[in-house]
Rosetta silent file (secondary structure, phi, psi, omega in degrees, C-alpha in Angstrom):
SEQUENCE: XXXXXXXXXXXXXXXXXXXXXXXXXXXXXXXXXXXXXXXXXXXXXXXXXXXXXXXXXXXXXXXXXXXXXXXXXXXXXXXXXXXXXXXXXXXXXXXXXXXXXXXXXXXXXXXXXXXXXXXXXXXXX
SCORE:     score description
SCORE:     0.000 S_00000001
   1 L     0.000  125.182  125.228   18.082   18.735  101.439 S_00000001
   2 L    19.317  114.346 -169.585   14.579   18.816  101.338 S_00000001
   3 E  -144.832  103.212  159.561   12.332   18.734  104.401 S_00000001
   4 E   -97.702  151.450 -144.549    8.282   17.950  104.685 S_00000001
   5 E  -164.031   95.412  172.847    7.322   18.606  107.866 S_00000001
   6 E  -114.474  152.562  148.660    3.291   17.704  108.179 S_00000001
   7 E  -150.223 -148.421 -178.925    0.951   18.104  111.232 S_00000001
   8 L   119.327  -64.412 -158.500   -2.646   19.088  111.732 S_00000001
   9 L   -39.433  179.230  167.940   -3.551   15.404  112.096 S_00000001
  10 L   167.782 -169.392  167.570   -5.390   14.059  115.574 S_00000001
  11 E  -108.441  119.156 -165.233   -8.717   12.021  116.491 S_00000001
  12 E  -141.190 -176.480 -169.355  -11.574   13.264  115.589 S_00000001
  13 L   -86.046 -171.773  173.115  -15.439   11.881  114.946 S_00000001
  14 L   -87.777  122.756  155.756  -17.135   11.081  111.647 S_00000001
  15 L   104.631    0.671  174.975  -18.295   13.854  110.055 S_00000001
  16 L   -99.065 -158.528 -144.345  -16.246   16.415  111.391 S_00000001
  17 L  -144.759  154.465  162.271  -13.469   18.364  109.615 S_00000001
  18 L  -152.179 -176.023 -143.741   -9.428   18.654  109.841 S_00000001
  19 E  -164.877   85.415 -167.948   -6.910   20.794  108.199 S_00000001
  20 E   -93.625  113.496  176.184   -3.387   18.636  107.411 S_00000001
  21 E  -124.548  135.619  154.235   -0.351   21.466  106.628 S_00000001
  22 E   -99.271  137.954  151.747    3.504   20.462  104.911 S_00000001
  23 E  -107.060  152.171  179.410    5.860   23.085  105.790 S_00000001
  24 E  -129.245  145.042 -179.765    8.995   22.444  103.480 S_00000001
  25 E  -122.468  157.152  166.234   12.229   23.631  104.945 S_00000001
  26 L    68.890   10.048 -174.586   15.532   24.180  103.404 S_00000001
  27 L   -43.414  113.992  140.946   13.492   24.809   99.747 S_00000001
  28 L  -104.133   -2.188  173.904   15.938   25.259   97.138 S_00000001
  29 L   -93.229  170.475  159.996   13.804   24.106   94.059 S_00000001
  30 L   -34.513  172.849  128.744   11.197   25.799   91.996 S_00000001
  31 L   -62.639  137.259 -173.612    7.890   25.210   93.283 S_00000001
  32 L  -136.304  158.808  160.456    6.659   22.053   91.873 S_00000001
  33 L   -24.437  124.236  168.746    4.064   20.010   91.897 S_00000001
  34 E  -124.193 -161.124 -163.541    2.979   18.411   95.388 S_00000001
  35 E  -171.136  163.563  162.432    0.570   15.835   96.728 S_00000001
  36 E  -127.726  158.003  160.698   -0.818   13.805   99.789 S_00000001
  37 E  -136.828 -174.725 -172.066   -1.073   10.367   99.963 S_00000001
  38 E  -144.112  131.733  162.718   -2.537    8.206  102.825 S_00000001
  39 E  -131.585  163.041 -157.897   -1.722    4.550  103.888 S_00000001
  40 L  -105.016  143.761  148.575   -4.506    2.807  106.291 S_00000001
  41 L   -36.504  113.599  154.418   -2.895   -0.264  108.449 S_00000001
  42 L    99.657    9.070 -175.180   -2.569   -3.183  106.760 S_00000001
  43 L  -126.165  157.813  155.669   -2.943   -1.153  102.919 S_00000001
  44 L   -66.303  163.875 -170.471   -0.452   -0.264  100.648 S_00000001
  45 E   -94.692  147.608  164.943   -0.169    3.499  100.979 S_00000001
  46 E  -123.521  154.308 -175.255   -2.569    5.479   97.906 S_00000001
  47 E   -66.198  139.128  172.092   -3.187    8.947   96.581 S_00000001
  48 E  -102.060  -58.261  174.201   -5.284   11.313   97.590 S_00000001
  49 E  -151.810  154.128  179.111   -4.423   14.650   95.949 S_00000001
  50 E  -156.219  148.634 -163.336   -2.595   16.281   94.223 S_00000001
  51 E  -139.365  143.609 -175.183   -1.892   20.074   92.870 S_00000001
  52 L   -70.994 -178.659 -151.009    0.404   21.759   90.607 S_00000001
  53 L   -78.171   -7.035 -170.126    3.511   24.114   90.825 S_00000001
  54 L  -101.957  -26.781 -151.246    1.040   27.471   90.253 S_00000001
  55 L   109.376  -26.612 -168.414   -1.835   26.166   92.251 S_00000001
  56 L   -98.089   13.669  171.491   -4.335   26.254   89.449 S_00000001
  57 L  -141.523   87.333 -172.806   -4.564   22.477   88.808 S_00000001
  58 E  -105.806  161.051  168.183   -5.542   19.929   91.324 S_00000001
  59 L  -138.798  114.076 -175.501   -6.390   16.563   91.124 S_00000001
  60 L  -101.706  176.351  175.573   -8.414   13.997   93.631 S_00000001
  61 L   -61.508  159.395  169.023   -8.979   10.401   94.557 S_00000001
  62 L   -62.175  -20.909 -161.283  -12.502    9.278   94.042 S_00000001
  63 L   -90.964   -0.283 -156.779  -13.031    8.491   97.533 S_00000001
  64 L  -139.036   -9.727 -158.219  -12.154   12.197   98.533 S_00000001
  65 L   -79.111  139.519  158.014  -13.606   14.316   95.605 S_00000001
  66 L    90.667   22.638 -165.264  -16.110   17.039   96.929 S_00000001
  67 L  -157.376  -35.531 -168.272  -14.937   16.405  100.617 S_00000001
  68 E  -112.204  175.869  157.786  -10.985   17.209  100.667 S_00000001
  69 E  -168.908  138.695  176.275   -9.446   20.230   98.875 S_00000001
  70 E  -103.060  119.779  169.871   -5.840   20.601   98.438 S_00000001
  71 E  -134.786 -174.679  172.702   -4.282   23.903   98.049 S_00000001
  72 E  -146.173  155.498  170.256   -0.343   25.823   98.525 S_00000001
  73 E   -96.945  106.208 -160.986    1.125   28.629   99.687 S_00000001
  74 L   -86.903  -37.873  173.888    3.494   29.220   96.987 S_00000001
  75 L   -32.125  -80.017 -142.606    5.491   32.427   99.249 S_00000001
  76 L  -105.278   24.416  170.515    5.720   30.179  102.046 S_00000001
  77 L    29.780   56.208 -171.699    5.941   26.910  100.465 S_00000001
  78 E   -97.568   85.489 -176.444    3.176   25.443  102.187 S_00000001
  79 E   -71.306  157.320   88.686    0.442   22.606  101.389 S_00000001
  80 E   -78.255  159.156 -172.800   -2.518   22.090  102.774 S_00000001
  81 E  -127.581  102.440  174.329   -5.138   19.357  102.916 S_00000001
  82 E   -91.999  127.639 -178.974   -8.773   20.764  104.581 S_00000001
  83 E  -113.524   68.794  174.859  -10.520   17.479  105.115 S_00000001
  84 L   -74.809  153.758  175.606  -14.576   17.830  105.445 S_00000001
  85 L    47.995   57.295  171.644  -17.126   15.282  106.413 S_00000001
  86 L   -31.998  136.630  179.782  -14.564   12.701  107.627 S_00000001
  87 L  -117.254 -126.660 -160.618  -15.414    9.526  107.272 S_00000001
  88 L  -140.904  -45.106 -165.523  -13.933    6.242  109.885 S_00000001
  89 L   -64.611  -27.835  156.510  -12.638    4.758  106.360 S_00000001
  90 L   -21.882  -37.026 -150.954  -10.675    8.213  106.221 S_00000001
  91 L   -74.147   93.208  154.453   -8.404    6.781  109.262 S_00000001
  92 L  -142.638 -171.623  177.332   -4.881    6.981  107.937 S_00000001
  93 E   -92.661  129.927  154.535   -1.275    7.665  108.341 S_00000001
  94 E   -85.351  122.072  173.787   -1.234   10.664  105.903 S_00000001
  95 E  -102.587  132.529  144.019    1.919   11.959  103.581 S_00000001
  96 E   -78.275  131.463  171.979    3.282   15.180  101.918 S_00000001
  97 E  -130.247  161.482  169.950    5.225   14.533   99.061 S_00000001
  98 E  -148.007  153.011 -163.072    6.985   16.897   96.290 S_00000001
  99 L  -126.316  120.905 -116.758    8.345   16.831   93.562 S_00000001
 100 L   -93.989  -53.798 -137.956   12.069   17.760   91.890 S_00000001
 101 L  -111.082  -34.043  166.471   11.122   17.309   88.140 S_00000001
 102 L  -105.857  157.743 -172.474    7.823   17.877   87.605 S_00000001
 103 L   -90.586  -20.061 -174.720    5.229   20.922   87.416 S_00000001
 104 L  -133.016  169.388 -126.570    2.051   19.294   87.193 S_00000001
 105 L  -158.947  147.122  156.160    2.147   15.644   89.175 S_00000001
 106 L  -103.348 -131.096 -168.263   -0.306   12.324   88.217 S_00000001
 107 L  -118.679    4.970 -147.023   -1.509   10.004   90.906 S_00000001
 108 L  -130.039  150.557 -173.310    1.364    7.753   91.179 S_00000001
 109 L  -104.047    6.222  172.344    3.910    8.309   93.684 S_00000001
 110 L   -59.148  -50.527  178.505    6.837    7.691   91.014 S_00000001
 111 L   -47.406  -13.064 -137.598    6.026   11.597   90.359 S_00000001
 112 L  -128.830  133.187  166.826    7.497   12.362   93.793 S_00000001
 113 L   -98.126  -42.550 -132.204   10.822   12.826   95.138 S_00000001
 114 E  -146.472  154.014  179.405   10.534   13.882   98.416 S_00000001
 115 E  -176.555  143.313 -155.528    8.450   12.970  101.421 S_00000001
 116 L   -81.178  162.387  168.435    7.299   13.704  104.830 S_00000001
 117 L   -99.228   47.891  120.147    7.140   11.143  107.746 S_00000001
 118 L    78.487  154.304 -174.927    3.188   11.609  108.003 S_00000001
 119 E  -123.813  127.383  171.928    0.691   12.670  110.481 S_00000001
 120 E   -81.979  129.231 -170.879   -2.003   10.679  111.797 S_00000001
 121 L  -123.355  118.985  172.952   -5.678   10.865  111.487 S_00000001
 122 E  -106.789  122.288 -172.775   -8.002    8.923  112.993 S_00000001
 123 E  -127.149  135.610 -174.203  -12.000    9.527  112.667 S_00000001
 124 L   -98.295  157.929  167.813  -14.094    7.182  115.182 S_00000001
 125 L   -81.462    0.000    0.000  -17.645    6.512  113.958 S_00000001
């Protein structure tokens, strides 16, 4: 079975920077497409990013482009999320997810099989 494992998260100010890593344990699939997604109290949870089984194709939320960047460690089967110029609307519980069946991933969390029990980030104004 499958294991996401995120941390990284904490409390931090507006405008400062964090650095969100899934470690996946027990991998027995391909590499596949992964993702983050975020839900705020009181939201449905929504996508943030998301990048394909090579690496070479990501895709973000509007609310994140030119500020987040998603990348993997394909060796060590490893996500990351580096999160610049934080904003206070930023402030969510964030999830790694991955995925069994597909190589490249949309925005929708129906792509996703698998999923971490999330790290929290809070950015104060």
């Amino acid at each position: 079975q499958v294991h996401l494992v995120e941390s990284g998260g904490g409390w931090v100010q507006a405008g400062t920077s964090l650095r969100l890593t899934c470690a996946a344990s027990e991998w027995t699939f391909r590499p596949n497409a992964m993702g983050w997604f975020r839900q705020a109290a009181g939201k449905t949870r929504e996508f943030v990013a998301t990048i394909n089984w090579s690496g070479t194709n990501t895709e973000y939320a509007a609310s994140v482009e030119g500020r987040f960047t998603i990348s993997r460690d394909i060796t060590n089967h490893t996500l990351y999320l580096q999160m610049n110029s934080l904003k206070p609307e930023d402030t969510a519980v964030y999830y790694c997810a991955a995925s069994a069946r597909f190589y490249n991933a949309g925005d929708h969390e129906l792509y996703f099989d698998h999923w971490g029990q999330g790290t929290h980030v809070i950015v104060s104004q």
